[in-house]
C-alpha positions in Angstrom: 82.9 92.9 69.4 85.7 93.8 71.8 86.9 91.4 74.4 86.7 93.0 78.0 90.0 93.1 78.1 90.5 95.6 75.2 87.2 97.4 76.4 89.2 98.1 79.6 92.4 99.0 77.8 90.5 101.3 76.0 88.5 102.9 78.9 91.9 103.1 80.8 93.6 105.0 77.9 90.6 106.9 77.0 91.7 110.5 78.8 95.0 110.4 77.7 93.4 110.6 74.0 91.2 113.2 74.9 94.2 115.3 75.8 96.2 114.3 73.1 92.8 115.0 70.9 92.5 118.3 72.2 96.4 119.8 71.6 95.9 118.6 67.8 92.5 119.9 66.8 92.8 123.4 65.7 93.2 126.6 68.5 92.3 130.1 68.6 95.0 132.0 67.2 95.0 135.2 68.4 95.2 137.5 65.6 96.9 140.7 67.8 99.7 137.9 68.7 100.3 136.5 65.2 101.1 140.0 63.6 103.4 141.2 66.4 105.2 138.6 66.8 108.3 137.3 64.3 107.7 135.1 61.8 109.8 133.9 58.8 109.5 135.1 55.2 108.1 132.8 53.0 107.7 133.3 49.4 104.4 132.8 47.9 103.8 130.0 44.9 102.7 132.9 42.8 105.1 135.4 43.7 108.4 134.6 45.0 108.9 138.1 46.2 106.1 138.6 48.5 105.3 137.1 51.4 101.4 135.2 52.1 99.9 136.2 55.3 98.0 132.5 54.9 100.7 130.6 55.5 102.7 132.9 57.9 99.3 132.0 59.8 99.4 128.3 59.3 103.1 127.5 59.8 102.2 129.6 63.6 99.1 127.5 64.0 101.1 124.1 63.5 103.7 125.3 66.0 101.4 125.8 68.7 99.8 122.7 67.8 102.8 120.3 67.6 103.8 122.2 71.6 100.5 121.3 72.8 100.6 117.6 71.7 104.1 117.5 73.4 103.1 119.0 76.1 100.3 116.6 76.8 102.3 113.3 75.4 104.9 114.4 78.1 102.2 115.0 81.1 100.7 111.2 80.3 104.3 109.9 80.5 104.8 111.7 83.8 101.6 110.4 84.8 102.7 106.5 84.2 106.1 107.0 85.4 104.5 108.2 88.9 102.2 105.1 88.9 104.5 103.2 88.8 107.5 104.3 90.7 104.6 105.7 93.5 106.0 108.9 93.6 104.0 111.7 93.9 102.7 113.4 90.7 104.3 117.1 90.3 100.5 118.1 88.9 98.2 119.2 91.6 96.3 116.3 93.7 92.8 117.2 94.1 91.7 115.7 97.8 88.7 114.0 98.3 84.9 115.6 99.0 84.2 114.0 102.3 86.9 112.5 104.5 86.7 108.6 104.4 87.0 107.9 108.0 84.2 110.2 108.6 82.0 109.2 105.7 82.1 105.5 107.5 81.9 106.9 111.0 78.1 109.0 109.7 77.4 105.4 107.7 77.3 103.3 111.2 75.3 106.5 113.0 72.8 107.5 110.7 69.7 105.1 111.8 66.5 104.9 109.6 68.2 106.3 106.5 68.4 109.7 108.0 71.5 110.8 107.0 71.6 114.5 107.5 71.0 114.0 111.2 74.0 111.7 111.2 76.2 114.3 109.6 75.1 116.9 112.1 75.9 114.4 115.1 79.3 113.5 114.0 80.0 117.3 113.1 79.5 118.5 116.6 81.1 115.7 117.7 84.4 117.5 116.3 82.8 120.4 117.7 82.9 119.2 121.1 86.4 117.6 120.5 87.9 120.8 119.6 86.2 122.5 122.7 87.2 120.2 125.1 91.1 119.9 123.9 91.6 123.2 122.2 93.3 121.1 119.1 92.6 120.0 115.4 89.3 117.5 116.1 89.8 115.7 113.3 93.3 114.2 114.4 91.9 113.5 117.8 89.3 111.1 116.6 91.6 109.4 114.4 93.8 108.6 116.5 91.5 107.8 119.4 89.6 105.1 116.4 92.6 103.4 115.9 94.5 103.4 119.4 91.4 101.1 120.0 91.1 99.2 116.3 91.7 96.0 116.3 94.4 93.8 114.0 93.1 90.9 114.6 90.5 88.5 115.1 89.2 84.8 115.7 86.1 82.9 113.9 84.7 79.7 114.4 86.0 76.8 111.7 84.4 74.0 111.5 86.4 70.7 111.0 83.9 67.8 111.3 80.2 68.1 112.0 81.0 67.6 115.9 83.8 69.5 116.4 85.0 73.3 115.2 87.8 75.7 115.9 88.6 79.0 116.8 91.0 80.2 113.7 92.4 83.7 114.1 92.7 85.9 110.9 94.2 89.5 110.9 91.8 92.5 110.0 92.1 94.6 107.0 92.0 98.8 108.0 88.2 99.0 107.2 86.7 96.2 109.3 89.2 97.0 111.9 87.8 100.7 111.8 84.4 99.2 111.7 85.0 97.5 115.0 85.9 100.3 116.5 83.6 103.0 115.9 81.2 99.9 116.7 82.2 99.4 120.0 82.6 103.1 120.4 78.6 103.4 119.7 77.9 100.9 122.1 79.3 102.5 125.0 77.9 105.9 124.2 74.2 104.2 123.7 72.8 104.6 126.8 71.3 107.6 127.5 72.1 110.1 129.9 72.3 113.9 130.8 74.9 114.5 128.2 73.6 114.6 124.4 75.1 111.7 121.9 77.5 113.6 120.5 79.4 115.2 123.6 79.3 111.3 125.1 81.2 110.7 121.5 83.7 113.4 122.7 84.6 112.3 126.2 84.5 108.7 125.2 87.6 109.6 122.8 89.1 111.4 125.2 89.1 108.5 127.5 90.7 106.2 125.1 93.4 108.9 125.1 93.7 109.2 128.6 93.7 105.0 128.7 91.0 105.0 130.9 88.2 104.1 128.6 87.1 100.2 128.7 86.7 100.0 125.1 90.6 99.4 125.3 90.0 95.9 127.0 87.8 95.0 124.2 90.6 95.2 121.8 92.8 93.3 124.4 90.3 90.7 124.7 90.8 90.4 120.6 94.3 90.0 120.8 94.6 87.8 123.3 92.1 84.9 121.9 93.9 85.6 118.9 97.3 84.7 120.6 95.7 81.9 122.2 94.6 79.9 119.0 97.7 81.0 117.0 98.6 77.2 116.9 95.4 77.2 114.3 96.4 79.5 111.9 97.6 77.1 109.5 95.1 74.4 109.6 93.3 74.0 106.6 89.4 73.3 106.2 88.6 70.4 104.3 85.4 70.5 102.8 
C-alpha cells in the first residue's frame, strides 16, 4: 500500500505521463509523407546494395516519436517553471464556465432550491444594469459589491464565564463578498412597484452614486473594528 503522500505525488504527476505516454506509443505514419519525403540509404542485412523500405519506415517513425516526447517533456517543464515563478503560461488559459462572483451572488438568491429562477433574476439584473448605464454590467456590479465589502469585522470572545470581548479579525475576499451581496438583498427585500431584479440595479447604482445606505453598514464595521483594535492581540485561554 502507498502512503497518501505518494498517492498524491502520483495523482499530481499523473497528466504529465499521460502526455509523455502518448508522444512514445506508436503514430500514424502517413504513408504519402514517408515516400516523398528524404530519407537516408540504408543497406539491408541481406543485401548491402539495396535499400529496405522497413526500416527507412522505422528510423521516420522513431524520429517523430523521439520530437513528440520532447516536445511534451519541454511543455511539462514550462508548465512547472510557470508555477512557480507565477508567470503566465504561453499555452492557452481556458476561463472558467460560470463567473465566480456570480455563481455566489445566484447561491445567496436562489430560495427553496430553485436555482434556475435565481439565474434568471441575477441575469436581468445585468440586463437592467446595462440599460440603465449603457456600459459592460458585469464590471458595474463588481465594483458596486466591493466598494461596499467589508475588510473587517468584530466577534464576541469570551475571557471568563462573566465577562467577554469584542476581538476584531480581518475578512477573507469570500465572506467579505458574502456580506455584501447580503446586505444588498436586504435592502432590495421589500416589495414594491419595481420587480427584484431592477431594485438589484438601482441599488448598485446608488452605491456608485454614494448615496446608498448600505455604505454606512460597512462604516459601521470599520469603525467597531477600530474601536477594539486594542484587542487584537489578546489571547483566549481556554
Amino acid at each position: 500500500m502507498l502512503s497518501r503522500a505518494s498517492q498524491s505525488l502520483c495523482r499530481a504527476r499523473l497528466p504529465a505521463a499521460r502526455r509523455v505516454y502518448r508522444a512514445f506509443t506508436t503514430l500514424p505514419l502517413d504513408s504519402d509523407t514517408a515516400v516523398s519525403s528524404p530519407t537516408p540509404n540504408i543497406p539491408d542485412s541481406a543485401n548491402p546494395h539495396t535499400t529496405s523500405n522497413d526500416s527507412v519506415k522505422a528510423q521516420i517513425k522513431f524520429e517523430m516519436n523521439a520530437r513528440r516526447l520532447a516536445e511534451a517533456v519541454e511543455e511539462e517543464r514550462l508548465d512547472r517553471t510557470s508555477e512557480i515563478s507565477g508567470e503566465e503560461s504561453p499555452f492557452m488559459n481556458i476561463p472558467p464556465v460560470e463567473d465566480p462572483l456570480l455563481k455566489l451572488f445566484t447561491g445567496m438568491v436562489m430560495k427553496h432550491g430553485n436555482r434556475q429562477k435565481a439565474s434568471r433574476q441575477v441575469a436581468r439584473t445585468l440586463l437592467h444594469l446595462h440599460a440603465l448605464t449603457g456600459a459592460a454590467p458585469l464590471p458595474v456590479l463588481r465594483d458596486g459589491l466591493f466598494a461596499i465589502a467589508p475588510l473587517a469585522a468584530v466577534k464576541k470572545v469570551a475571557t471568563s464565564a462573566l465577562k467577554h470581548i469584542m476581538q476584531p479579525h480581518p475578512l477573507s475576499e469570500k465572506r467579505s463578498l458574502r456580506w455584501a451581496i447580503w446586505w444588498l438583498i436586504e435592502e432590495c427585500k421589500h416589495q414594491g412597484p419595481l420587480p427584484l431584479e431592477e431594485r438589484f440595479a438601482r441599488e448598485i447604482i446608488d452605491i456608485h452614486n454614494g448615496t446608498s445606505a448600505i455604505l454606512k453598514k460597512r462604516t459601521d464595521f470599520h469603525t467597531a473594528a477600530m474601536l477594539n483594535k486594542a484587542h487584537v492581540m489578546h489571547r483566549v485561554r481556554r
